[in-house]
MARBA-3410 file (N, C-alpha, C, O; in Angstrom, 1 decimal):
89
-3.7,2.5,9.6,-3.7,3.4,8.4,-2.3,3.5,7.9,-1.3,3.3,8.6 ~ -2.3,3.7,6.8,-1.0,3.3,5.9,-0.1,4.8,6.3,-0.8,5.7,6.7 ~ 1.2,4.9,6.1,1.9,6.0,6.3,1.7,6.7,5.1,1.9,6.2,4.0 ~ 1.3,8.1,5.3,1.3,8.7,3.8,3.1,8.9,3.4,3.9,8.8,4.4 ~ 3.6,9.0,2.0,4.6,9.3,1.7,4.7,10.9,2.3,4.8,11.1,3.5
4.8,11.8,1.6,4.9,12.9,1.8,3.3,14.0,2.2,2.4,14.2,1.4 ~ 3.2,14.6,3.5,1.8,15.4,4.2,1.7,16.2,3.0,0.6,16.0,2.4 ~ 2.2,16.9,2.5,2.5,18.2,1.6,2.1,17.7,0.3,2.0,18.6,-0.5 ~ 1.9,16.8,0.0,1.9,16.0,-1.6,0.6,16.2,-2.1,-0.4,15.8,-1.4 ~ 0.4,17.1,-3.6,-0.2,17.5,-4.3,-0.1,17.6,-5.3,0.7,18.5,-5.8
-1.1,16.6,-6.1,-0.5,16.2,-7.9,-1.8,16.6,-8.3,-2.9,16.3,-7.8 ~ -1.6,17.4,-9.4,-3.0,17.9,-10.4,-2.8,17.7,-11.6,-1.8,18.3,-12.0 ~ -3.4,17.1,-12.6,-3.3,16.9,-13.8,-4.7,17.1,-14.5,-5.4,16.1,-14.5 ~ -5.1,18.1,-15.1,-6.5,18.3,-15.4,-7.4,17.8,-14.3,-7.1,18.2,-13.2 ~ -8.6,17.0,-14.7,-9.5,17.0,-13.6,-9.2,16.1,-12.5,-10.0,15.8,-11.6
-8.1,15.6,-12.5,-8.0,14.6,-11.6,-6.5,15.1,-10.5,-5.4,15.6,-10.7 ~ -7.5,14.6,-9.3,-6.6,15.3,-8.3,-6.2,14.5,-7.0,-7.0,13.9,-6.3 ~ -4.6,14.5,-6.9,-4.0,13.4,-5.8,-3.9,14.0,-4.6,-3.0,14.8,-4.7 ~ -4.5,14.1,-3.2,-3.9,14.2,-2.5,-2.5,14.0,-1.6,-1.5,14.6,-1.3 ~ -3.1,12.6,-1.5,-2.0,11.5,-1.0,-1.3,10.3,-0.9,-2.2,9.4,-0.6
-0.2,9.8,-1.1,0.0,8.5,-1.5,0.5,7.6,-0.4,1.2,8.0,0.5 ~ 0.1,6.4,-0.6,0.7,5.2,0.4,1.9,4.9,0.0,2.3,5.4,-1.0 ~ 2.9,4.0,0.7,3.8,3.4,-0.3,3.3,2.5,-1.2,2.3,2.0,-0.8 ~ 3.7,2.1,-2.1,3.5,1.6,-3.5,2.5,2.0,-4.4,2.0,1.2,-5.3 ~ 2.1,3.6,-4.2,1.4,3.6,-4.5,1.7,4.4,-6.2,2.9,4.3,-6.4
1.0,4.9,-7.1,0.9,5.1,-8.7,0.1,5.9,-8.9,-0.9,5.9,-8.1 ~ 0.4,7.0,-10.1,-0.8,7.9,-10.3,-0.1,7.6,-11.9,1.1,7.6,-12.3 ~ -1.5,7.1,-12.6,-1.2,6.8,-14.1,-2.4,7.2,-14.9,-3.6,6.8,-14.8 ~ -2.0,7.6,-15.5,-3.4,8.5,-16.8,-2.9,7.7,-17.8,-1.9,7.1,-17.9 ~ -4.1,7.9,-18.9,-3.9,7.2,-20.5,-3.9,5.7,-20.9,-4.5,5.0,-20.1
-3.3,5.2,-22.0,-3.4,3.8,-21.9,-1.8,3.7,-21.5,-0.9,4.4,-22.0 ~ -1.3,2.5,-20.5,0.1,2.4,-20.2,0.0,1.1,-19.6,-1.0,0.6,-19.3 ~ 1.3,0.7,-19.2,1.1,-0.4,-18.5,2.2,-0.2,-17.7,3.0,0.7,-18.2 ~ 2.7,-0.7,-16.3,3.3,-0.6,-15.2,3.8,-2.1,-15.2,3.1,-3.2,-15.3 ~ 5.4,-2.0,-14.9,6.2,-3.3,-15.0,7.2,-3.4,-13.9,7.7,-2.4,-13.5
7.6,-4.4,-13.5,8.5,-4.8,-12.3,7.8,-4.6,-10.7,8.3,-4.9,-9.7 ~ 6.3,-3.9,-10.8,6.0,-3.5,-9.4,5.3,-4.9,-8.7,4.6,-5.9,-9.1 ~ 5.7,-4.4,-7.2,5.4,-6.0,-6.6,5.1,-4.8,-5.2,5.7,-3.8,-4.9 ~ 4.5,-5.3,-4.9,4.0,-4.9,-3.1,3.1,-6.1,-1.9,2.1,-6.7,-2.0 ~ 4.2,-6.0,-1.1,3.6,-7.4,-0.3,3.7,-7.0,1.2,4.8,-6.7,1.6
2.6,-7.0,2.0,2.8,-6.6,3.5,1.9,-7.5,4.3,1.2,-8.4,4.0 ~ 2.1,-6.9,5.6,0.7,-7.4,6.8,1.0,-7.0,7.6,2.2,-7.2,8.0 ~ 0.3,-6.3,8.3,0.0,-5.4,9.4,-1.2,-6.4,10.8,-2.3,-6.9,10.5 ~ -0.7,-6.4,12.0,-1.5,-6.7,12.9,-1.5,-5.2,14.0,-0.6,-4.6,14.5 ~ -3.3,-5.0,14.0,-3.3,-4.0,15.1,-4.1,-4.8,16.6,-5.1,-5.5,16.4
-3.8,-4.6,17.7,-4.5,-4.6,18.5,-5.4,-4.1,19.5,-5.9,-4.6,20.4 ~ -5.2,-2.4,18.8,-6.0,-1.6,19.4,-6.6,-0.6,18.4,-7.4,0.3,18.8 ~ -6.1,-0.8,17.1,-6.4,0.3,16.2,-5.7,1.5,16.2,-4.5,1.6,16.5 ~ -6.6,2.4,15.9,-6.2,4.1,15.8,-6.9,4.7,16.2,-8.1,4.6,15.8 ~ -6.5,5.8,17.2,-7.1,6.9,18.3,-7.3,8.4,17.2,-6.3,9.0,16.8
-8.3,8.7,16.9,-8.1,10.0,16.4,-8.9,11.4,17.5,-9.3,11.1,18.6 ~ -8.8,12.6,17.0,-9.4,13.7,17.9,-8.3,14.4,18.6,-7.2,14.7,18.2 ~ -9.0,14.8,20.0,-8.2,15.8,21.0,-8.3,14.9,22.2,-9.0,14.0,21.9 ~ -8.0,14.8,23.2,-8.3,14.7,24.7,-8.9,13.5,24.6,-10.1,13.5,25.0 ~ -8.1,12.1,23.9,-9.1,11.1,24.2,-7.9,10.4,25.2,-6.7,10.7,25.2
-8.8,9.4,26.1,-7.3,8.7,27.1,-7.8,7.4,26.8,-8.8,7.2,26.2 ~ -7.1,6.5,27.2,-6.8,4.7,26.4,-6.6,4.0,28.2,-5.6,3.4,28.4 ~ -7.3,4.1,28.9,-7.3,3.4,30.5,-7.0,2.0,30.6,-7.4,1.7,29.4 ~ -6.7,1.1,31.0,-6.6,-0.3,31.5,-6.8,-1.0,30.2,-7.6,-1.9,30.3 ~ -6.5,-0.9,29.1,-6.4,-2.0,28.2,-6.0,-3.0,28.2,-4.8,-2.8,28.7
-6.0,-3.9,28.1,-5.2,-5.3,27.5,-5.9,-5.4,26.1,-7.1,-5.3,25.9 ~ -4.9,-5.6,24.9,-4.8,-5.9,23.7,-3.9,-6.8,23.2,-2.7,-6.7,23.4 ~ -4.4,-7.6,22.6,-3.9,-9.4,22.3,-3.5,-9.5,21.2,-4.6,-10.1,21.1 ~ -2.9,-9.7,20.0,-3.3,-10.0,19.2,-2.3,-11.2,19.1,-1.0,-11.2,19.1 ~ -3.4,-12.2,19.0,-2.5,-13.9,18.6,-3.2,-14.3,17.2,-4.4,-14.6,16.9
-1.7,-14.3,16.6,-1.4,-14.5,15.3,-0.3,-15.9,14.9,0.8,-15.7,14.2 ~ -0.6,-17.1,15.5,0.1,-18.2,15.4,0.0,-19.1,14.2,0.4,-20.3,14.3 ~ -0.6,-18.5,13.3,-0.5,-19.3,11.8,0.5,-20.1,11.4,0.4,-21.1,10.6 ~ 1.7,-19.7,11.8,2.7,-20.0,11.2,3.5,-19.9,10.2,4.6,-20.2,10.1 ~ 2.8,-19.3,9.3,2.8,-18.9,7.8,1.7,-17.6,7.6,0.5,-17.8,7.5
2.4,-16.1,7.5,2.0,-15.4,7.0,2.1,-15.0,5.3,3.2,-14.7,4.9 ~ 1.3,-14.9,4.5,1.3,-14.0,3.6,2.2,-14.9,2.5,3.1,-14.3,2.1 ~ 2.0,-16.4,2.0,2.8,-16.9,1.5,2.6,-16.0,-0.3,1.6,-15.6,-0.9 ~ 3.6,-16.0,-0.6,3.6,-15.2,-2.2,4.5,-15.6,-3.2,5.6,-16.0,-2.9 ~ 4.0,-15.6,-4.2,4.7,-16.3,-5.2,4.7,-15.2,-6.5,3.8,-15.1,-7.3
6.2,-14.3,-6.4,6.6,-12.9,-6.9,7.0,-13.5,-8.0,8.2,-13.3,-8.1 ~ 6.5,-14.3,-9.0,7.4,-14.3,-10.4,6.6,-13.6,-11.6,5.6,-14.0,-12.2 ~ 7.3,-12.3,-11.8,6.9,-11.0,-12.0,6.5,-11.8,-13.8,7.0,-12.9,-14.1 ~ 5.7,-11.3,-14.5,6.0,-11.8,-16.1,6.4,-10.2,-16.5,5.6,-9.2,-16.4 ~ 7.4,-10.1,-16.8,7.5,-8.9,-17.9,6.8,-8.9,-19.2,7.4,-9.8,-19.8
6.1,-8.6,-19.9,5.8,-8.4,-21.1,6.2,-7.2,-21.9,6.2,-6.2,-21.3 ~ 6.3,-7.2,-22.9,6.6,-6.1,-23.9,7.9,-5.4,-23.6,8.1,-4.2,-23.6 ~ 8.7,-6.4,-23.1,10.0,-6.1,-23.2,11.1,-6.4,-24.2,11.4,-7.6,-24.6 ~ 11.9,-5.1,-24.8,12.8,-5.6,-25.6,13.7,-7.2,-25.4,14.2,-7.6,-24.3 ~ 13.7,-7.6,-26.4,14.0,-9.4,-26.7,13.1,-10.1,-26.6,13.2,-11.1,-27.3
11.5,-10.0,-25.9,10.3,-11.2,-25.8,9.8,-10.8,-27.1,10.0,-9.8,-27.8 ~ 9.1,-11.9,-27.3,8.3,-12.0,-28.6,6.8,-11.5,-28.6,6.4,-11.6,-27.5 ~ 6.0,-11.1,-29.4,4.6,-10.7,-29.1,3.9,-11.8,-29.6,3.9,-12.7,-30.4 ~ 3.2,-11.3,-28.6,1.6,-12.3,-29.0,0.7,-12.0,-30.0,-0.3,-12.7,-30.1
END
């Protein structure tokens, strides 16, 4: 599960209501557009996440073989649009 930014985080804006945010995460109303953002990860678990009270985790062995060689290849060439100097379409 993703790390929340801040436990305490509470955004209200008329009917619409944020608890919590991940990293990279956005709260955007109206018509707009969002520029420069890029988010790239990967996470391997091998046992997951324990939630509750009084749970115990005994004799596990957890594996995780991830020999791809190549994770998560990406190709970040962001396009700006409707920036001062480009031309419109």
């Amino acid at each position: 599960m993703p790390k929340t930014l801040d436990p305490e985080l509470k955004i209200s804006f008329k009917s619409l209501s944020v608890g919590s945010m991940s990293a990279s995460s956005g709260v955007f109303n109206g018509t707009n557009r969002q520029f420069g953002w890029s988010s790239h990860s990967k996470a391997n678990s091998g046992l997951g996440s324990i939630g509750g009270e009084k749970h115990q985790i005994v004799r596990n062995i957890n594996m995780v073989m991830d020999n791809d060689n190549l994770d998560t290849p990406i190709d970040d060439r962001d396009i700006m649009w409707d920036q001062p100097g480009l031309p419109r379409n």
